[in-house]
C-alpha positions in Angstrom: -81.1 172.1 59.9 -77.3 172.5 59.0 -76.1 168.9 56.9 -72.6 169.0 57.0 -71.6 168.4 53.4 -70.3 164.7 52.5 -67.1 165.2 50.3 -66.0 162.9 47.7 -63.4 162.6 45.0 -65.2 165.0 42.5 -67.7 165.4 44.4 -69.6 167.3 47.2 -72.9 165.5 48.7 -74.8 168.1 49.7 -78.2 167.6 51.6 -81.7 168.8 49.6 -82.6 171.3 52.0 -86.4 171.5 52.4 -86.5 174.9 50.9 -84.2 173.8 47.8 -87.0 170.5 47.4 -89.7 173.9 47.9 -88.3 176.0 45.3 -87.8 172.9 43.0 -91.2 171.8 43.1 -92.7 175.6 42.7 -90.2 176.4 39.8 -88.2 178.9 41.7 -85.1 178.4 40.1 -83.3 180.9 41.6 -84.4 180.2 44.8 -83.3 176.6 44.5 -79.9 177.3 43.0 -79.4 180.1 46.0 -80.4 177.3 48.6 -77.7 174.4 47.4 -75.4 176.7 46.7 -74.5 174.8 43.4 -76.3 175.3 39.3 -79.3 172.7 38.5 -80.1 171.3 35.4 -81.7 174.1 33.1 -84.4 171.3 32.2 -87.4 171.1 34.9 -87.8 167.9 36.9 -90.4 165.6 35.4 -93.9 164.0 37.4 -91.2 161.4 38.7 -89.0 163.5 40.2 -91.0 165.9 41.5 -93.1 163.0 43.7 -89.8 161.9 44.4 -88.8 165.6 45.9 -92.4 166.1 47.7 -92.4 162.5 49.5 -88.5 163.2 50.7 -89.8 166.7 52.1 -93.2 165.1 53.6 -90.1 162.8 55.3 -88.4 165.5 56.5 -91.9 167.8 58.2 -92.7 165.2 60.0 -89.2 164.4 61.3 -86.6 167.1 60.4 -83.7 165.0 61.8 -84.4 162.7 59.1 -82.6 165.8 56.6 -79.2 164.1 57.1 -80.4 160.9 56.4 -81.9 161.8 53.3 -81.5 162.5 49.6 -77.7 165.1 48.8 -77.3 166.8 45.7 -74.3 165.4 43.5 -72.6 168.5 42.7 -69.6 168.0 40.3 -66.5 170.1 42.3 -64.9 171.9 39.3 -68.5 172.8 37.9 -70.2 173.4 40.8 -73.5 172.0 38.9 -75.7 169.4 40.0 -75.4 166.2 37.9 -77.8 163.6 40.2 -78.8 163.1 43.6 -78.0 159.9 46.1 -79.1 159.4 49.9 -80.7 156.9 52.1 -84.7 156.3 51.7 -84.8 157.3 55.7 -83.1 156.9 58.8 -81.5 153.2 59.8 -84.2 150.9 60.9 -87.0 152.7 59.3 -88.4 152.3 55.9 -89.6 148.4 56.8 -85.6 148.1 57.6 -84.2 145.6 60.6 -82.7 148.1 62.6 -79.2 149.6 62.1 -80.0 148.7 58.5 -80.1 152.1 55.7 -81.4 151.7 51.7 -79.1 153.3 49.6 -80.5 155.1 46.1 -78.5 157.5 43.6 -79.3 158.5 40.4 -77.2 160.5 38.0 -78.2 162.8 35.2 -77.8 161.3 31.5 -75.3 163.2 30.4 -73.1 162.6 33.0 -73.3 158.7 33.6 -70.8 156.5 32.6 -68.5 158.3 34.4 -68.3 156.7 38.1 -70.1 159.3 39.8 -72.7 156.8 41.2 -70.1 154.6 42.5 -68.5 157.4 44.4 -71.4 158.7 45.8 -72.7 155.6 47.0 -69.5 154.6 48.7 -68.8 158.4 50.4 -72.5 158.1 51.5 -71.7 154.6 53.2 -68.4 155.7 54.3 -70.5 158.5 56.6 -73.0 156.2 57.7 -70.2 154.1 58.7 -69.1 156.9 60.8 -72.6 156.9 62.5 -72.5 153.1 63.5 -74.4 152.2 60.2 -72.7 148.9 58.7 -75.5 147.5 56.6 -76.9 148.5 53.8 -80.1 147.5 51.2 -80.2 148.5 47.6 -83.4 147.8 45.5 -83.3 147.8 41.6 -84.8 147.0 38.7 -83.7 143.8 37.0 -83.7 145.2 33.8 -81.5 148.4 34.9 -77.8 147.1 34.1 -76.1 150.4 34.9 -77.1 150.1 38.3 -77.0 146.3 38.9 -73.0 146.8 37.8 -72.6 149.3 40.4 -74.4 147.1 43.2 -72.1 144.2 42.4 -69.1 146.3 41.7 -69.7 147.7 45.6 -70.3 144.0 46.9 -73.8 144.0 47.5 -75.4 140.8 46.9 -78.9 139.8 46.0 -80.9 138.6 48.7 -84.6 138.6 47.6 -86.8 140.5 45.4 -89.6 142.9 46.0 -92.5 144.6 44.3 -92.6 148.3 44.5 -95.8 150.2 43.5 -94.1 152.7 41.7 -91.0 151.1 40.2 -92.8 147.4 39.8 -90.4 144.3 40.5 -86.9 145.0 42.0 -84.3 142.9 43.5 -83.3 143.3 46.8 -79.4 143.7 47.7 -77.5 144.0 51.1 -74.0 144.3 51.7 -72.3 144.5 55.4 -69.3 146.5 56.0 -68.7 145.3 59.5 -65.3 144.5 60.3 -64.8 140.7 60.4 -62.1 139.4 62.9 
């Protein structure tokens, strides 16, 4: 499926393909760099990140429409290397979602946080679902992960519940509406 790349400040969003999440997960390195078209981190992906990558490309076999939806590489423009990776956890209304509802989720690589990068990925992303007719958005995050709590609250989201996650344990539950208000 052809993802039209999202383009940001620095950065261009570009969809995990499921033959770059293939090559990742089978250490094709190569492969993978020739599928995004951008450098990865030299440093394989840990247990984490590679259950991450196979339940994203289990999304996408079972719906390959899903792809756009889904988790884009971060690749820094005037690099062209992958420093993180941000996308919806599925298409609006799915997930456990009210419909016409997406969960946003970014992560950046160490070396390069501190720096914005989430922050403008999250808000290209929203800015393109916003040109789908998506105006609602959930983030989940760990109470005891500051960097990401700042960014929720620098973008306007605010916390409407809390949830347990089987993998990440207790989160707290944002939302934030872009709809225009007359």
């Amino acid at each position: 499926m052809d993802v039209p790349i999202i383009h940001a400040e620095r950065l261009d969003l570009v969809s995990m393909s499921p033959a770059f999440m293939e090559a990742v997960i089978e250490d094709r390195r190569a492969d993978a760099e020739t599928a995004l078209g951008a450098a990865i981190p030299a440093e394989p992906p840990d247990e984490g990140d590679l259950g991450f990558l196979r339940r994203r490309l289990e999304q996408m076999r079972k719906d390959p429409e899903v792809q756009r939806w889904l988790v884009r590489a971060l690749v820094l423009r005037e690099e062209g290397a992958m420093i993180g990776h941000a996308g919806f956890h599925g298409a609006p209304g799915t997930q456990g979602l009210a419909a016409g509802k997406v969960e946003l989720g970014y992560s950046v690589f160490p070396e390069y946080r501190g720096r914005g990068y989430a922050t403008e990925a999250a808000e290209a992303l929203m800015g393109w679902a916003e040109g789908q007719g998506i105006h609602d958005f959930v983030a989940s995050v760990s109470p005891g992960n500051a960097p990401s709590l700042a960014i929720v609250h620098r973008l306007g989201f605010v916390q409407t519940g809390d949830q347990w996650d089987e993998e990440d344990g207790l989160e707290l539950v944002f939302e934030l509406s872009r709809r225009a208000t007359v």
